[in-house]
C-alpha angles and dihedrals in degrees: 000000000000110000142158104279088047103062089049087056083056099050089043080056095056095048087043089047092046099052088038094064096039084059088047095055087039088054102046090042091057095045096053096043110029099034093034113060084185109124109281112233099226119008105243123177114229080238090056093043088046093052079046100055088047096061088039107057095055083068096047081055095051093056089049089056093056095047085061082250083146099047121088093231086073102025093055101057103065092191088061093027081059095051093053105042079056089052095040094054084051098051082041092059088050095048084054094061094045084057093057087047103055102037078046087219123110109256092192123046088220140011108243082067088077091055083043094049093040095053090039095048100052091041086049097041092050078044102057090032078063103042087053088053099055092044096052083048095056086042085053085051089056092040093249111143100011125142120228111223136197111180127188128201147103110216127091089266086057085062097038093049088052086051099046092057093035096101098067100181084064105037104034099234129091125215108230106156135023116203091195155083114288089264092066088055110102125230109280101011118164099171122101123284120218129200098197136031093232091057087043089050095042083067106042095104097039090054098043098245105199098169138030119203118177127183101180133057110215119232082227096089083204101044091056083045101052085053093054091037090050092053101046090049091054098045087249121160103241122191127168119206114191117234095250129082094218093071102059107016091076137070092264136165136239119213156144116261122176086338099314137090120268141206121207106200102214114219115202135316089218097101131090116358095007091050089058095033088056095041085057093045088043095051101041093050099042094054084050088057095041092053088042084052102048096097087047094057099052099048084055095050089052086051091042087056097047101041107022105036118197136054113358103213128050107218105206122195104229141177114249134172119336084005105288124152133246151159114260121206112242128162100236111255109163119072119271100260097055104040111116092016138128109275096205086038092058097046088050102059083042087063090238104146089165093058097046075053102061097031090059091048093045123014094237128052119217099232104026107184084202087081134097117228087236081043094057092048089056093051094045091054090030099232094123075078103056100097082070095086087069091059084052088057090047099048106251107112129003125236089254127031150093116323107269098228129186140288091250093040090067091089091060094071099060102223094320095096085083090075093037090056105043082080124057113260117246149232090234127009143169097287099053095057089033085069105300112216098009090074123095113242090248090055088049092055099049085044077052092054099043094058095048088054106046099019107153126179080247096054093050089054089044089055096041092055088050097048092079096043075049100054095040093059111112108249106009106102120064 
């Protein structure tokens, strides 16, 4: 959503980036002459190598800007604002050289200032990245730079939009007005709530809309057209999301298709050379783990055997890739009589309405009786869920990847488990490390989607590092 102050944050970027880089190649100039008495290769004046690097750095911004360094699609994500800025120093170094050649005159008066330059330039440039960022931060606290927004809408992305921008010292926006039914509202909100889109309009000026963000077309052509109409005469940023996830959540593409804009839902990159790329990956670290955790599962089969007698392993029917079904490798946790039975069936011949309640709600319940106390102390570590490595080496599942749920859990996900399923389930995945059993199953499910459509070999190694921090978090796991 480009707005304003955006582009302001963009334009602050270039002049950041600008002075940062002239300090790089200052730096790595004054440390190779003046801290290094070795021969220089060519004799450049600190004056020459300063014009240089004048004529050099608008060259470093132009790739930058290339590489989306000053869209906030990019500036906005530190992890990926972090990777380019280390692939665009690199480029920048060789445009550097291609400079000297073809100048044919030497830019650096020796060439360890490259490496310098190189080393100075991608430490300054992460520096003053976040140095930006905490500025624009402590701007959002005072209420400088922040975007105004009305959205309009009626679905549950209408709502979790609202959510997700609520905290506008964080995001930036601030939620002024809601054109929607009381669900839609956020926790906490103390902006106006409209009815109708003509009241919410009618007010657009007097309350300093900035942003329009509507989630829902109208079945009223002319209702969905005042609001554009409204926007563009204003000068408003207007932005429609659709209601499903689907449809936003993916790599897709825009385009023009017979006269009219198109949307090309892109499925998964999980096919072809991802899909081999991940079952190598997938094979040569688990055996590493397998062969780290030895020691660890055989201390837990000698407990298992001491404090929860009976059959070691819980072998659990789930749902893989393309829907098939296969036994998943648990350490048993609950106790004997109730292993490979229905969860709802069971609370309910205990009498435990509260219980049929949340696990319908959620597919887990907080304190399960069902569970031995040895059993407990395997969930909270999740080690209960380290045989699974051994599904990972047969195929089954992937390290990382959706939840493989149960046969009877499939109607839950209204039609979206196709997608889900079209990739193998995983050991770990986005919503585990994304606040495990404190989502709601909805927002599980939307985390799930995400990664299948946009699922990258980087992403996979993100999510593993998080997954301890994950586990070790006091509380997470249940």
């Amino acid at each position: 959503m480009p707005t304003r102050s955006a582009r302001y944050y963009s334009l602050a970027l270039i002049m950041c980036d600008f002075v940062v880089l002239l300090l790089a190649f200052g730096l790595a100039y004054i440390v190779r002459v003046q801290f290094d008495h070795r021969p220089l290769v060519a004799n450049i004046t600190s004056l020459e190598f300063f014009v240089n690097s004048l004529y050099i750095i608008p060259l470093w911004i132009v790739e930058f800007a290339f590489l989306g360094l000053y869209s906030g699609r990019v500036y906005n994500k530190r992890t990926s604002e972090w990777g380019r800025l280390a692939i665009g120093a690199v480029i920048g170094i060789l445009i550097v050289l291609g400079y000297s050649f073809i100048v044919d005159s030497p830019v650096f008066p020796a060439r360890l200032v490259a490496v310098y330059a190189l080393g100075c330039s991608l430490a300054l440039l992460i520096f003053g990245r976040e140095t930006m960022r905490a500025v624009r931060t402590a701007l959002y606290r005072f209420g400088k730079g922040i975007s105004r927004v009305l959205i309009i809408g009626n679905s549950a992305a209408t709502r979790d939009i609202a959510q997700q921008l609520s905290d506008t010292k964080r995001s930036g926006y601030q939620i002024v007005s809601i054109c929607g039914p009381k669900s839609t509202l956020p926790l906490h909100f103390h902006g106006t709530q409209f009815r109708t889109v003509e009241s919410a309009l009618k007010k657009v000026e007097a309350q300093r809309i900035t942003t329009i963000i509507q989630t829902d077309l109208y079945d009223d052509v002319e209702r969905n057209q005042k609001i554009l109409s409204l926007a563009q005469s204003r000068h408003i940023n207007y932005c429609f999301i659709p209601g499903e996830a689907e449809f936003y959540s993916g790599k897709n593409l825009v385009d023009v298709f017979l006269g009219y804009p198109i949307i090309s839902v892109h499925q998964t990159p999980l096919v072809g050379w991802g899909e081999v790329v991940k079952r190598i990956f997938d094979i040569l670290l688990t055996i590493l783990i397998v062969l780290i955790l030895s020691p660890i599962y055989l201390l837990v089969v000698l407990l298992q055997k001491l404090f929860n007698p009976g059959p070691i392993l819980f072998i659990n029917k789930r749902l893989g890739l393309y829907e098939k079904p296969f036994g998943l490798y648990k350490f048993r946790s609950m106790k004997q009589e109730y292993s490979g039975q229905d969860a709802i069936k069971i609370f309910e011949k205990m009498g435990r309405a509260d219980l049929v309640e949340e696990y319908s709600k959620n597919r887990k319940v907080q304190n399960d009786p069902r569970i031995t106390r040895f059993g407990n102390f395997l969930r909270k570590t999740s080690l209960d869920e380290i045989p699974q490595f051994f599904n990972v080496i047969k195929g089954n599942m992937s390290l990382v990847g959706p939840r493989p749920i149960l046969p009877d859990e499939l109607g839950f996900y209204h039609g979206r488990g196709a997608l889900l399923h079209s990739v193998k389930p995983g050991v770990t995945g986005l919503w585990q490390v994304s606040g495990r059993s404190d989502l709601p199953f909805e927002k599980r499910v939307e985390l799930e989607l995400y990664y299948a459509q946009n699922w990258s070999f980087w992403l996979d190694i993100k999510i593993l590092f998080k997954t301890l921090p994950a586990i070790c978090k006091k509380g997470t796991a249940r």
